[in-house]
mmCIF file as Biopython writes it, N, C-alpha, C and O atoms, coordinates in Angstrom:
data_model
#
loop_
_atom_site.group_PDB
_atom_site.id
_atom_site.type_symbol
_atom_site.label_atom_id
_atom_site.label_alt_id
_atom_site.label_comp_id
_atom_site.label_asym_id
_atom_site.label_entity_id
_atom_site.label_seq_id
_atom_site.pdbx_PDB_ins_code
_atom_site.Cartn_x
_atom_site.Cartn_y
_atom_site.Cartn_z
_atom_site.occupancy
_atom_site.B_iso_or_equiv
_atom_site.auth_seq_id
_atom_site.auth_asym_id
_atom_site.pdbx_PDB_model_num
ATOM 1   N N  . UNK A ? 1  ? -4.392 -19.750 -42.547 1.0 0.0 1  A 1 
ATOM 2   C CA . UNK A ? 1  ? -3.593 -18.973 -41.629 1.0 0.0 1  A 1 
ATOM 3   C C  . UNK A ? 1  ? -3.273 -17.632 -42.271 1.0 0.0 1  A 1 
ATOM 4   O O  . UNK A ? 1  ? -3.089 -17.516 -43.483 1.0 0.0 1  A 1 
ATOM 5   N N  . UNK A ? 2  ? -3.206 -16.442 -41.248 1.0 0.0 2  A 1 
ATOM 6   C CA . UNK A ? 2  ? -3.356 -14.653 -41.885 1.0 0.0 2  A 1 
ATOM 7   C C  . UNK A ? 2  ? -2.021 -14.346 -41.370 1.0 0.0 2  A 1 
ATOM 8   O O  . UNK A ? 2  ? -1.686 -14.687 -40.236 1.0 0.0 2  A 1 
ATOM 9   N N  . UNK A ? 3  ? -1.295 -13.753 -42.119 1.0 0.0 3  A 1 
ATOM 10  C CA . UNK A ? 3  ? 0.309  -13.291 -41.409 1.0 0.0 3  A 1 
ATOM 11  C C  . UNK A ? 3  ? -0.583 -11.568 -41.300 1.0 0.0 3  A 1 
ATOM 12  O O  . UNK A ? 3  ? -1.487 -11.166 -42.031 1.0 0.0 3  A 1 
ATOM 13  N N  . UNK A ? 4  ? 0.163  -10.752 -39.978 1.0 0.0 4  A 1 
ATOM 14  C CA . UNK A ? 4  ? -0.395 -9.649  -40.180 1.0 0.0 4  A 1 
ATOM 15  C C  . UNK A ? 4  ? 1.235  -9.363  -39.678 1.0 0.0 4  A 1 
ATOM 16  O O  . UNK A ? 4  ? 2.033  -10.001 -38.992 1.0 0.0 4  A 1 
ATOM 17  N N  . UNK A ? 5  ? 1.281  -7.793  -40.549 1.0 0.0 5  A 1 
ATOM 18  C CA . UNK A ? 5  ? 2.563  -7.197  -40.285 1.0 0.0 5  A 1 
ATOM 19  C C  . UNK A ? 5  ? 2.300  -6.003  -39.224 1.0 0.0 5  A 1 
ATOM 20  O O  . UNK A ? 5  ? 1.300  -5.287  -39.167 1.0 0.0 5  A 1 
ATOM 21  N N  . UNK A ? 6  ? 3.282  -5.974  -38.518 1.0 0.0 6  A 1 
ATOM 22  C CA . UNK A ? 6  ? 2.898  -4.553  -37.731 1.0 0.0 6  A 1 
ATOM 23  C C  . UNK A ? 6  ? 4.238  -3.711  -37.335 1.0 0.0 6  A 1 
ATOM 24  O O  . UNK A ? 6  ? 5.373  -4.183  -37.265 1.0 0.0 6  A 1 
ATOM 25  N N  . UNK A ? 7  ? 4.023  -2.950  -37.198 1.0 0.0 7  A 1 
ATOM 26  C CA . UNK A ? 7  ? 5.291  -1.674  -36.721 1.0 0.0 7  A 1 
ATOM 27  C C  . UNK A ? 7  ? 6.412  -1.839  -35.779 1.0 0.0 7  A 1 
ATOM 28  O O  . UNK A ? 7  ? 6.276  -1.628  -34.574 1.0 0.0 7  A 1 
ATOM 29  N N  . UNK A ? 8  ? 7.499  -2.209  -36.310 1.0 0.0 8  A 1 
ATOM 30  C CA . UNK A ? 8  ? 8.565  -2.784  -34.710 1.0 0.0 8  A 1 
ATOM 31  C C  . UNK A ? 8  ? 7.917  -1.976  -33.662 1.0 0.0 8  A 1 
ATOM 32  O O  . UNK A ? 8  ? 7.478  -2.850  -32.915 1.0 0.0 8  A 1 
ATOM 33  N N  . UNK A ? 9  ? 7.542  -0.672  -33.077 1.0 0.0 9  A 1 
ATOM 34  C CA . UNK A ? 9  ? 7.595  -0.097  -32.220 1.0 0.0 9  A 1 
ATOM 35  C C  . UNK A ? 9  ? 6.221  -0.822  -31.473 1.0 0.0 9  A 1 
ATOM 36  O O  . UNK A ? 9  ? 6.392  -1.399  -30.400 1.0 0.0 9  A 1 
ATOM 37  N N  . UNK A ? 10 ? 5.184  -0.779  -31.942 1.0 0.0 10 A 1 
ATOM 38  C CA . UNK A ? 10 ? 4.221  -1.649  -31.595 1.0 0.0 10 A 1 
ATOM 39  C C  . UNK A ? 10 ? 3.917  -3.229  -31.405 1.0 0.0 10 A 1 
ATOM 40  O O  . UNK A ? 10 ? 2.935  -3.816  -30.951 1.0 0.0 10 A 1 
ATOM 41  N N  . UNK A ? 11 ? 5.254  -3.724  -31.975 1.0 0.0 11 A 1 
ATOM 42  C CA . UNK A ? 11 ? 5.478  -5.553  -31.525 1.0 0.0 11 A 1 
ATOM 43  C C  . UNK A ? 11 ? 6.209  -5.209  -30.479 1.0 0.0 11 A 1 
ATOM 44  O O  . UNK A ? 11 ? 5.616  -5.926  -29.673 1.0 0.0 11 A 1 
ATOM 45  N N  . UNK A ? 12 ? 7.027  -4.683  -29.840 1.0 0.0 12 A 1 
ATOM 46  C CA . UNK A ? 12 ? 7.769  -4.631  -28.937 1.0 0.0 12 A 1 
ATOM 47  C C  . UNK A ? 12 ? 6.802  -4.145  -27.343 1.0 0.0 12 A 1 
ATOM 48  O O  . UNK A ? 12 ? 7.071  -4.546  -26.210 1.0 0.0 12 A 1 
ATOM 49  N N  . UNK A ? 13 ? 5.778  -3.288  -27.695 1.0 0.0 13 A 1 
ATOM 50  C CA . UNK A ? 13 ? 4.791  -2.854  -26.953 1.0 0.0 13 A 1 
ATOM 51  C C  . UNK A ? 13 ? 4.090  -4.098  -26.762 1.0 0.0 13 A 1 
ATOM 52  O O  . UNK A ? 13 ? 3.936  -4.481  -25.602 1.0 0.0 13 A 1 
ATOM 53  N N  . UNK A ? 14 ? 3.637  -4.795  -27.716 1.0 0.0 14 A 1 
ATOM 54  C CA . UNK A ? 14 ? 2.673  -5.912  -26.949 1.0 0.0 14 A 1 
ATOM 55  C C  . UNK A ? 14 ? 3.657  -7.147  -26.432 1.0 0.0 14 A 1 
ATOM 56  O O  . UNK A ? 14 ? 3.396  -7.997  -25.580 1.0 0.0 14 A 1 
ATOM 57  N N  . UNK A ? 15 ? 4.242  -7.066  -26.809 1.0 0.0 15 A 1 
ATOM 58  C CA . UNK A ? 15 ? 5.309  -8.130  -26.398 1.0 0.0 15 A 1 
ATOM 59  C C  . UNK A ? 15 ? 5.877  -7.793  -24.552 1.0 0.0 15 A 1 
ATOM 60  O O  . UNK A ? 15 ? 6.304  -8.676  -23.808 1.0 0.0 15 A 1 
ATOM 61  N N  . UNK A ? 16 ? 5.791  -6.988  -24.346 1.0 0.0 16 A 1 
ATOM 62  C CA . UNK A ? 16 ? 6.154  -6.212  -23.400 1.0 0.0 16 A 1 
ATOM 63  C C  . UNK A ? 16 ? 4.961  -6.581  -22.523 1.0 0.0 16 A 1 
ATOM 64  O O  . UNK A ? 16 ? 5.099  -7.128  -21.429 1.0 0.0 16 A 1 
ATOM 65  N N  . UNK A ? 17 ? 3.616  -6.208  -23.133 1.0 0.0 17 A 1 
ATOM 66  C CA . UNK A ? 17 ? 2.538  -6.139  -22.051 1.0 0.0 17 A 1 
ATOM 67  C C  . UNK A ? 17 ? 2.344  -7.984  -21.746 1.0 0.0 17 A 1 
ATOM 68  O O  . UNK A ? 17 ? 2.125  -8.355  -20.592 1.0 0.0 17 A 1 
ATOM 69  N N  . UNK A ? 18 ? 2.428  -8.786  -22.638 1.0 0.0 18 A 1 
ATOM 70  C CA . UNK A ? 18 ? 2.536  -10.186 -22.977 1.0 0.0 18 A 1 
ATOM 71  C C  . UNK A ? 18 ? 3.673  -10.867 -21.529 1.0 0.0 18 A 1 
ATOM 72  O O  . UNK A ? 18 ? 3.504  -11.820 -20.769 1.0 0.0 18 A 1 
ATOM 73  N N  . UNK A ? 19 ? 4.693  -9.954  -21.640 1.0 0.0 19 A 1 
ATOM 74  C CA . UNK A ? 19 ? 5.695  -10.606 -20.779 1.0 0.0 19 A 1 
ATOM 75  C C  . UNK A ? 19 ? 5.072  -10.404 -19.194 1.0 0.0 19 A 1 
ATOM 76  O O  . UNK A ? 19 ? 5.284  -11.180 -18.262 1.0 0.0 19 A 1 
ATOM 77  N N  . UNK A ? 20 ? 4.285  -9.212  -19.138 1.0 0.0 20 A 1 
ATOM 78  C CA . UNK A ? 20 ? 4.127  -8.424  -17.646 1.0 0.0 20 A 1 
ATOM 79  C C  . UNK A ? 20 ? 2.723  -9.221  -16.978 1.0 0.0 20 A 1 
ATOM 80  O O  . UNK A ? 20 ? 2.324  -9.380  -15.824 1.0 0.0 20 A 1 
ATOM 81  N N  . UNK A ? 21 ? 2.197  -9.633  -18.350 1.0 0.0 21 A 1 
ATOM 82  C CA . UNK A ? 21 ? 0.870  -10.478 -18.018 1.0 0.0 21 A 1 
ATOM 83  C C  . UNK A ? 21 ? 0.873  -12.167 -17.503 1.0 0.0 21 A 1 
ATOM 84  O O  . UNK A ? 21 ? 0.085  -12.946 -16.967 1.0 0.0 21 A 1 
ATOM 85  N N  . UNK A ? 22 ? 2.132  -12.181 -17.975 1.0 0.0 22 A 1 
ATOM 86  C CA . UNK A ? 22 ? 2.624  -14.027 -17.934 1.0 0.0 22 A 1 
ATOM 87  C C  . UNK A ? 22 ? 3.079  -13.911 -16.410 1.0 0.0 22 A 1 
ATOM 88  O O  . UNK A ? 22 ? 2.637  -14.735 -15.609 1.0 0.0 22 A 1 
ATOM 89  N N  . UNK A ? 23 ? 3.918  -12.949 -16.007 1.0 0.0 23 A 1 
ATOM 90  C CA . UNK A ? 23 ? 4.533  -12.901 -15.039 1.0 0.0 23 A 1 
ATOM 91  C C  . UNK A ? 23 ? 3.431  -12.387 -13.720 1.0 0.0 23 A 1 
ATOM 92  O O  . UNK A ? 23 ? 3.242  -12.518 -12.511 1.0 0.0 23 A 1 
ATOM 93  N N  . UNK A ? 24 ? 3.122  -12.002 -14.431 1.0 0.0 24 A 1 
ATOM 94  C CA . UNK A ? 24 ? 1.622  -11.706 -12.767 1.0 0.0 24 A 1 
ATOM 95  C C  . UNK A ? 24 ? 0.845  -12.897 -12.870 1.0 0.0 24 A 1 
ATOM 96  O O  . UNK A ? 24 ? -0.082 -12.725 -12.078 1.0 0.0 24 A 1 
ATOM 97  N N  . UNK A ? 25 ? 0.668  -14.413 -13.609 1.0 0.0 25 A 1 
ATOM 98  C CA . UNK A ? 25 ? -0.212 -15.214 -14.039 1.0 0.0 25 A 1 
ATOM 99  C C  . UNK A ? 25 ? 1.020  -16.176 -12.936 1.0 0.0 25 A 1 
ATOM 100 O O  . UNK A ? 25 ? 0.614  -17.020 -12.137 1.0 0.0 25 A 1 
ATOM 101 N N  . UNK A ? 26 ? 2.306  -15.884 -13.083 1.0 0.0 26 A 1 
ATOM 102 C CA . UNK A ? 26 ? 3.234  -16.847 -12.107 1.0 0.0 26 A 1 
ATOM 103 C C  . UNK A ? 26 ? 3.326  -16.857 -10.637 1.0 0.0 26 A 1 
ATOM 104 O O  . UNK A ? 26 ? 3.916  -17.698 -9.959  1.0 0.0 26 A 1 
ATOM 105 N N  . UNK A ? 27 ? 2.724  -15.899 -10.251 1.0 0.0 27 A 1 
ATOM 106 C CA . UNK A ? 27 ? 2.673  -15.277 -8.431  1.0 0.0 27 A 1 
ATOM 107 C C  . UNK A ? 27 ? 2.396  -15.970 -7.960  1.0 0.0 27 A 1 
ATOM 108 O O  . UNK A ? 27 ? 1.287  -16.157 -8.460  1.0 0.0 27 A 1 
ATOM 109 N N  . UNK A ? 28 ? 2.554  -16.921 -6.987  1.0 0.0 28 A 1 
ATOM 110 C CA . UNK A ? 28 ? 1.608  -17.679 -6.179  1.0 0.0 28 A 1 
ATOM 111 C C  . UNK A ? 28 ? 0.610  -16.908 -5.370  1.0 0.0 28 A 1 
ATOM 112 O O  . UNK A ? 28 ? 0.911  -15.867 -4.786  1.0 0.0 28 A 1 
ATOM 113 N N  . UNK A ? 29 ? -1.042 -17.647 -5.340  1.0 0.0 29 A 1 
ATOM 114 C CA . UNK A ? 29 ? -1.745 -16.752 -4.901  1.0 0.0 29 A 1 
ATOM 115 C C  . UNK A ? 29 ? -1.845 -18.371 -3.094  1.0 0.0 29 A 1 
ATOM 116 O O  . UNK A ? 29 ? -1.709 -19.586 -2.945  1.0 0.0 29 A 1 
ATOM 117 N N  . UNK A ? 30 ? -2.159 -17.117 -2.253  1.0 0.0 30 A 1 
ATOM 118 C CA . UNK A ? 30 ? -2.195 -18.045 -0.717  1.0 0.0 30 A 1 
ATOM 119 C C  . UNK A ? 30 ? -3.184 -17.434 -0.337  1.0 0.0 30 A 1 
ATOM 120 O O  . UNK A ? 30 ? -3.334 -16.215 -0.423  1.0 0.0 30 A 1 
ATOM 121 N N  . UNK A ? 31 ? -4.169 -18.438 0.249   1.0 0.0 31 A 1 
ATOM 122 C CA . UNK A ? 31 ? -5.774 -18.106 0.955   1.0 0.0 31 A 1 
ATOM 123 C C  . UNK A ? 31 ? -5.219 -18.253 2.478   1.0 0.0 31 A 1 
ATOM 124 O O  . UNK A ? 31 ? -4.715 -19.359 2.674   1.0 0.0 31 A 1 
ATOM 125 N N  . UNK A ? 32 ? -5.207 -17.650 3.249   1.0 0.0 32 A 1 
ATOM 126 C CA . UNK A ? 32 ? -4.953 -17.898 4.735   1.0 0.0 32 A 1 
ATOM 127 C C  . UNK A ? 32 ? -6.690 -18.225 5.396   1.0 0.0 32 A 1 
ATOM 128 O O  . UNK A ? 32 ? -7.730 -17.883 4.833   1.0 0.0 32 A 1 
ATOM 129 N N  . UNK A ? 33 ? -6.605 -18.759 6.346   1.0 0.0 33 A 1 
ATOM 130 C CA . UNK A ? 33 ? -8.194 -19.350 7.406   1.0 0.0 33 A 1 
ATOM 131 C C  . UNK A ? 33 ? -7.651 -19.013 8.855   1.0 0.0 33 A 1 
ATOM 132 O O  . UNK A ? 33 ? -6.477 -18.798 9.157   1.0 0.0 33 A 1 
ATOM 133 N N  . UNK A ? 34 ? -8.475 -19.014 9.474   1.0 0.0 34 A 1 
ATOM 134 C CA . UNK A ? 34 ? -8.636 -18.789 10.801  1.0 0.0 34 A 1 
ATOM 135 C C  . UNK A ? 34 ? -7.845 -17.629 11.676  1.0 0.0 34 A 1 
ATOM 136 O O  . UNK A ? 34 ? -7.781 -16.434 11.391  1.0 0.0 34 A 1 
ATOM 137 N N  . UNK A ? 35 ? -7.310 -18.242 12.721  1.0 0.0 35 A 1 
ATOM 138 C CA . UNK A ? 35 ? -5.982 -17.212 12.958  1.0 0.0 35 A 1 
ATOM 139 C C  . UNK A ? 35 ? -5.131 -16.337 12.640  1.0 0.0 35 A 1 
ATOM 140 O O  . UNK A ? 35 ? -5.122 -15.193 13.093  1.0 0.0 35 A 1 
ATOM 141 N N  . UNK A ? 36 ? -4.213 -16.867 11.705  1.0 0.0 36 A 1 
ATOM 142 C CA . UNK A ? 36 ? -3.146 -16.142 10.668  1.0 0.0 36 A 1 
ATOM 143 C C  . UNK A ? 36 ? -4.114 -15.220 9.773   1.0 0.0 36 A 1 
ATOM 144 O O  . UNK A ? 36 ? -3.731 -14.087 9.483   1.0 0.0 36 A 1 
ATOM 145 N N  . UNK A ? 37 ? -5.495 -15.740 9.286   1.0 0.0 37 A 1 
ATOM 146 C CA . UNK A ? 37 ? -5.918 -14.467 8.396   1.0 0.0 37 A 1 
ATOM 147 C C  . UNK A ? 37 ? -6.544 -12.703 9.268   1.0 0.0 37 A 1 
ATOM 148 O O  . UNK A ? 37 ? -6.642 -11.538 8.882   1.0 0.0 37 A 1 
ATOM 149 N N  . UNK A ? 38 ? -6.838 -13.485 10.621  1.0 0.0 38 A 1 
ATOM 150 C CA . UNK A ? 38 ? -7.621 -12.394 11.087  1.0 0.0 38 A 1 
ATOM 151 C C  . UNK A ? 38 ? -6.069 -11.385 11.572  1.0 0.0 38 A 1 
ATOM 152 O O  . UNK A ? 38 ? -5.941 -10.171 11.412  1.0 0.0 38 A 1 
ATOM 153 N N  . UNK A ? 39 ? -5.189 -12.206 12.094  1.0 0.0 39 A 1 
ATOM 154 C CA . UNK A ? 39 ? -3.805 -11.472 12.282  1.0 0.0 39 A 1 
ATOM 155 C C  . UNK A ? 39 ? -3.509 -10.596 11.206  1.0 0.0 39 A 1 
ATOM 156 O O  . UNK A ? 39 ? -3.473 -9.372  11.338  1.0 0.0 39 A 1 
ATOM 157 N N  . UNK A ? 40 ? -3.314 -11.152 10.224  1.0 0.0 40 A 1 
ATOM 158 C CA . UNK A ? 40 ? -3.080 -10.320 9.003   1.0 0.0 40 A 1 
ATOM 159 C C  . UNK A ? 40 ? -3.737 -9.574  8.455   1.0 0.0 40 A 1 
ATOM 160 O O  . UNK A ? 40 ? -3.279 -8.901  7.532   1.0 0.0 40 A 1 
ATOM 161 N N  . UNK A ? 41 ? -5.279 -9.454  8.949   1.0 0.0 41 A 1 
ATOM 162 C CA . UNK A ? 41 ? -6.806 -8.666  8.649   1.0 0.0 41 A 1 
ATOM 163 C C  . UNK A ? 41 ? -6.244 -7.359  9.212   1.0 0.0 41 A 1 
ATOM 164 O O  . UNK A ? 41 ? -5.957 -6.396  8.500   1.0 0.0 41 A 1 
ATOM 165 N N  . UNK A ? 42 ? -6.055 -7.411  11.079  1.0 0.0 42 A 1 
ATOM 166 C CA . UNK A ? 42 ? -5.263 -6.444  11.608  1.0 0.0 42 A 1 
ATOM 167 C C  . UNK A ? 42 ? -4.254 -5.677  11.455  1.0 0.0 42 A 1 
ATOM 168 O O  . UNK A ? 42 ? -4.356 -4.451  11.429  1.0 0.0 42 A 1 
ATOM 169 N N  . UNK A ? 43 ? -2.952 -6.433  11.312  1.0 0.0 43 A 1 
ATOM 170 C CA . UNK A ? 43 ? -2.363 -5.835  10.610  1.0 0.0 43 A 1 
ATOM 171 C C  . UNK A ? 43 ? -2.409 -4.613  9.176   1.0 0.0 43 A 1 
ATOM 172 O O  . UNK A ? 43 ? -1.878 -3.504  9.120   1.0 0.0 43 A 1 
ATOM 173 N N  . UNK A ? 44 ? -2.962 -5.089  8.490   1.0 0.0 44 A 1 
ATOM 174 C CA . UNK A ? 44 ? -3.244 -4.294  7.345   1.0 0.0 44 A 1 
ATOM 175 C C  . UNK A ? 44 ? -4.260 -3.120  7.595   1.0 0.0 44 A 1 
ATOM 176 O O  . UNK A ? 44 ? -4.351 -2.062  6.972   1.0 0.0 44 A 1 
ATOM 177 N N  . UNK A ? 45 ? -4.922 -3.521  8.549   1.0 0.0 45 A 1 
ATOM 178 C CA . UNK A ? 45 ? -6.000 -2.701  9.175   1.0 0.0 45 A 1 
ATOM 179 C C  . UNK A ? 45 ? -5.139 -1.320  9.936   1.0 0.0 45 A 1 
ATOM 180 O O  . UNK A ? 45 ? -5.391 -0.115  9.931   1.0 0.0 45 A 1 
ATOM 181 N N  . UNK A ? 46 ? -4.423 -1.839  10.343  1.0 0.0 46 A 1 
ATOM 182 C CA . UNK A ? 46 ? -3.676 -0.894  11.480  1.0 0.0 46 A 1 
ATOM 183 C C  . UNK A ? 46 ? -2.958 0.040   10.594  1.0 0.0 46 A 1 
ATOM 184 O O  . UNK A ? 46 ? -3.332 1.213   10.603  1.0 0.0 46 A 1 
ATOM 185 N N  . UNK A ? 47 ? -1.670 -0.420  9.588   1.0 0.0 47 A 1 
ATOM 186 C CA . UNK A ? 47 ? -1.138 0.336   9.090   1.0 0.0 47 A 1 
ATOM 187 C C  . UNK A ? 47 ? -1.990 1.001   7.751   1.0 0.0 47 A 1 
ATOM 188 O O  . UNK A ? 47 ? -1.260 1.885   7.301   1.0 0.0 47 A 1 
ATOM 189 N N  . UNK A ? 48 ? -2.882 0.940   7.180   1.0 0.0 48 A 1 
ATOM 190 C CA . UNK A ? 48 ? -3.717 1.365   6.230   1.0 0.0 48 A 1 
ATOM 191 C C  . UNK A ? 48 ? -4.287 2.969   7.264   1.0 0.0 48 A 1 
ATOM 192 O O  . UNK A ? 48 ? -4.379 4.126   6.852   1.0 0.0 48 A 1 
ATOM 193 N N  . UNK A ? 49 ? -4.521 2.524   8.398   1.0 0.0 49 A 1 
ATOM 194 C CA . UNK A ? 49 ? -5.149 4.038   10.006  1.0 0.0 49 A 1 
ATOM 195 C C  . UNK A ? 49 ? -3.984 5.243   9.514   1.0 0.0 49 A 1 
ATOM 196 O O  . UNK A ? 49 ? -4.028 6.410   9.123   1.0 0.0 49 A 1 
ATOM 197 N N  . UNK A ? 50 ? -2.692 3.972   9.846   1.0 0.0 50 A 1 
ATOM 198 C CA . UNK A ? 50 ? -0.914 4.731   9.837   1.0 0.0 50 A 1 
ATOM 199 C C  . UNK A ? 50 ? -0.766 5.676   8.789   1.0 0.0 50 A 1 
ATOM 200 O O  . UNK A ? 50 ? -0.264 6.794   8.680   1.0 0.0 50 A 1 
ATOM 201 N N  . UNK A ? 51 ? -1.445 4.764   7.949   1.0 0.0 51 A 1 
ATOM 202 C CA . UNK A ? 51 ? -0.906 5.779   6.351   1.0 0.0 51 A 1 
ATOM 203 C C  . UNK A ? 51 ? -2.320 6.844   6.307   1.0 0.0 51 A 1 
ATOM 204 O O  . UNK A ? 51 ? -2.483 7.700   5.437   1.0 0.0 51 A 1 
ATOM 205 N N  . UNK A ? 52 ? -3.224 6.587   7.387   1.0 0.0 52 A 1 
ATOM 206 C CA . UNK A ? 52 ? -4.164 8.006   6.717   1.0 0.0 52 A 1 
ATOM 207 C C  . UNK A ? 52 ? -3.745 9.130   7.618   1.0 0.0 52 A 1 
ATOM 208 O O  . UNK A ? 52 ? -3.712 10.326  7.328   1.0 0.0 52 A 1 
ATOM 209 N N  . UNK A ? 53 ? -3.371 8.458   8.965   1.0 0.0 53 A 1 
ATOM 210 C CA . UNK A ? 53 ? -2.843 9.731   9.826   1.0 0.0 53 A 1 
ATOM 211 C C  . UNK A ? 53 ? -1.818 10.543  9.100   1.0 0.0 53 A 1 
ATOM 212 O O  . UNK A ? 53 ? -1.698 11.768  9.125   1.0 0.0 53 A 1 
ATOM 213 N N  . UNK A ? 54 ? -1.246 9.848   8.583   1.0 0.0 54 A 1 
ATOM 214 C CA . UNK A ? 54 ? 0.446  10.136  8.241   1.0 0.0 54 A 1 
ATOM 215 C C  . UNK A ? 54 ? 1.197  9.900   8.731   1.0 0.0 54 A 1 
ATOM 216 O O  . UNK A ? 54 ? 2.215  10.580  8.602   1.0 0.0 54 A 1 
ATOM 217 N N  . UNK A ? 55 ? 1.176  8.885   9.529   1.0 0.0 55 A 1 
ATOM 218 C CA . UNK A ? 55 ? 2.598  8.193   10.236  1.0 0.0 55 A 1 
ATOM 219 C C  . UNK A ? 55 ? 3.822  7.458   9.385   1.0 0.0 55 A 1 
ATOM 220 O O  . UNK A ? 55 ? 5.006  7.224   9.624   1.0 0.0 55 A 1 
ATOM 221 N N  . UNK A ? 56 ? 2.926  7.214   8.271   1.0 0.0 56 A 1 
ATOM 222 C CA . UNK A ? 56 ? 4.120  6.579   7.093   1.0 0.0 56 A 1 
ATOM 223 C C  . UNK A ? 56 ? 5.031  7.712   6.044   1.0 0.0 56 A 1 
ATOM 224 O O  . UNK A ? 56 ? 4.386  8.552   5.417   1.0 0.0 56 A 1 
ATOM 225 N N  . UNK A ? 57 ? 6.220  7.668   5.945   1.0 0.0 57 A 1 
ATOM 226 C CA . UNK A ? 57 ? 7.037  8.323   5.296   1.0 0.0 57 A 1 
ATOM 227 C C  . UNK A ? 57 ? 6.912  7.554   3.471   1.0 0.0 57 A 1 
ATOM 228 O O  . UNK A ? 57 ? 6.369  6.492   3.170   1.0 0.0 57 A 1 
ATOM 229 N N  . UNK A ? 58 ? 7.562  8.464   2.619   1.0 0.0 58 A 1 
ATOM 230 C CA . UNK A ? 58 ? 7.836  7.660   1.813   1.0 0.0 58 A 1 
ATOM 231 C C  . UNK A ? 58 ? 9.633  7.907   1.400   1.0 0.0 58 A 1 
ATOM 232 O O  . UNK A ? 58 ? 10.448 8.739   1.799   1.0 0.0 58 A 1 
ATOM 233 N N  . UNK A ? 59 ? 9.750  6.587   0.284   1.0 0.0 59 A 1 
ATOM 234 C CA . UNK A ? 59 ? 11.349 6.510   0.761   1.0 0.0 59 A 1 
ATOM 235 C C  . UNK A ? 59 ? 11.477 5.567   -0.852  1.0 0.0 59 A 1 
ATOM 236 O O  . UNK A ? 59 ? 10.751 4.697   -1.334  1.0 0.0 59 A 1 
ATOM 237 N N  . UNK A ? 60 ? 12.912 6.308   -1.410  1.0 0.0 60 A 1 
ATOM 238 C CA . UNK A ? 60 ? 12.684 5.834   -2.709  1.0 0.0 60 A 1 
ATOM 239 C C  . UNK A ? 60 ? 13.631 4.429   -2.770  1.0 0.0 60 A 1 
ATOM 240 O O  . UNK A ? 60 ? 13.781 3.742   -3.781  1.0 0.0 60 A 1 
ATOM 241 N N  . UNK A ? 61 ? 14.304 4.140   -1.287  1.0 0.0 61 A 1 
ATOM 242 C CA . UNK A ? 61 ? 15.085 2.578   -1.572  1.0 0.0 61 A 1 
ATOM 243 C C  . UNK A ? 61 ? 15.173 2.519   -0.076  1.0 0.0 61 A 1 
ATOM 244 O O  . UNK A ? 61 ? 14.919 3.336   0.809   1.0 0.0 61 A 1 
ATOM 245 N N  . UNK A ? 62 ? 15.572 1.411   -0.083  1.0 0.0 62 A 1 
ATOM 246 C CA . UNK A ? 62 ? 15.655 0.458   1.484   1.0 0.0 62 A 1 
ATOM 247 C C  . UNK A ? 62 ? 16.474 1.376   2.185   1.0 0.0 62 A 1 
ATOM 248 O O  . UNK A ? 62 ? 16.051 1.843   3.242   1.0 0.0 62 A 1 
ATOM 249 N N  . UNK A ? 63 ? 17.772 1.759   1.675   1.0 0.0 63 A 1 
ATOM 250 C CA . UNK A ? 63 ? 18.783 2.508   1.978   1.0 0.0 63 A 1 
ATOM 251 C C  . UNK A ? 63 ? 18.400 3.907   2.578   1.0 0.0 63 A 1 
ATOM 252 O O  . UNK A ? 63 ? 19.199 4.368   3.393   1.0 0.0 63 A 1 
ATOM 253 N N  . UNK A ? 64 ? 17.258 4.656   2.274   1.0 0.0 64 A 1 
ATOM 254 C CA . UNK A ? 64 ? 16.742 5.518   2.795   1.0 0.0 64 A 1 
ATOM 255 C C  . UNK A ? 64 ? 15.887 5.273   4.277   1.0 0.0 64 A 1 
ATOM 256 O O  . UNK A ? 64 ? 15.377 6.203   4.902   1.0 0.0 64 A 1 
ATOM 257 N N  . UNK A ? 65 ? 15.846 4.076   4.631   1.0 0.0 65 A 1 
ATOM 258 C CA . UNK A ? 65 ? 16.160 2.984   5.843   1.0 0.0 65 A 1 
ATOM 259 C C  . UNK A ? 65 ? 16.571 3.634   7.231   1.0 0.0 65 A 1 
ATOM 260 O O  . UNK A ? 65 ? 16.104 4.138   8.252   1.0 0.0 65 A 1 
ATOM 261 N N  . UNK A ? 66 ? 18.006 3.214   6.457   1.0 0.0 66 A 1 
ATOM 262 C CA . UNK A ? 66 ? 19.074 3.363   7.440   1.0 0.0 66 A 1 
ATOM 263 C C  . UNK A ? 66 ? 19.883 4.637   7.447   1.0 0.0 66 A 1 
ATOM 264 O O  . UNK A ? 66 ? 20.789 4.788   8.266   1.0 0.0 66 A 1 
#
């Protein structure tokens, strides 16, 4: 067994990317079939049109909402 030493600033960096990688590995992933996927095909279809026209705003919190 090799001990390797490394730079606090750089254990904290991989440790970091370590945490962000575990946590996208926890997501549940969902396959939709038939119906519900082609609904949701549309959907995404439609507003993806929205955002090239420019019908979509952008908005830095929910609160910019209301």
């Amino acid at each position: 067994m090799s001990t390797i030493t490394l730079p606090k600033f750089e254990y904290h960096e991989l440790k970091k990317k370590a945490s962000a990688y575990e946590a996208m590995i926890r997501i549940p992933h969902y396959y939709l079939k038939g119906k519900s996927a082609q609904k949701l095909d549309s959907r995404v279809e439609r507003s993806l049109k929205e955002y090239l026209v420019g019908k979509t705003k952008k908005i830095k919190s929910v609160a910019d909402l209301m």
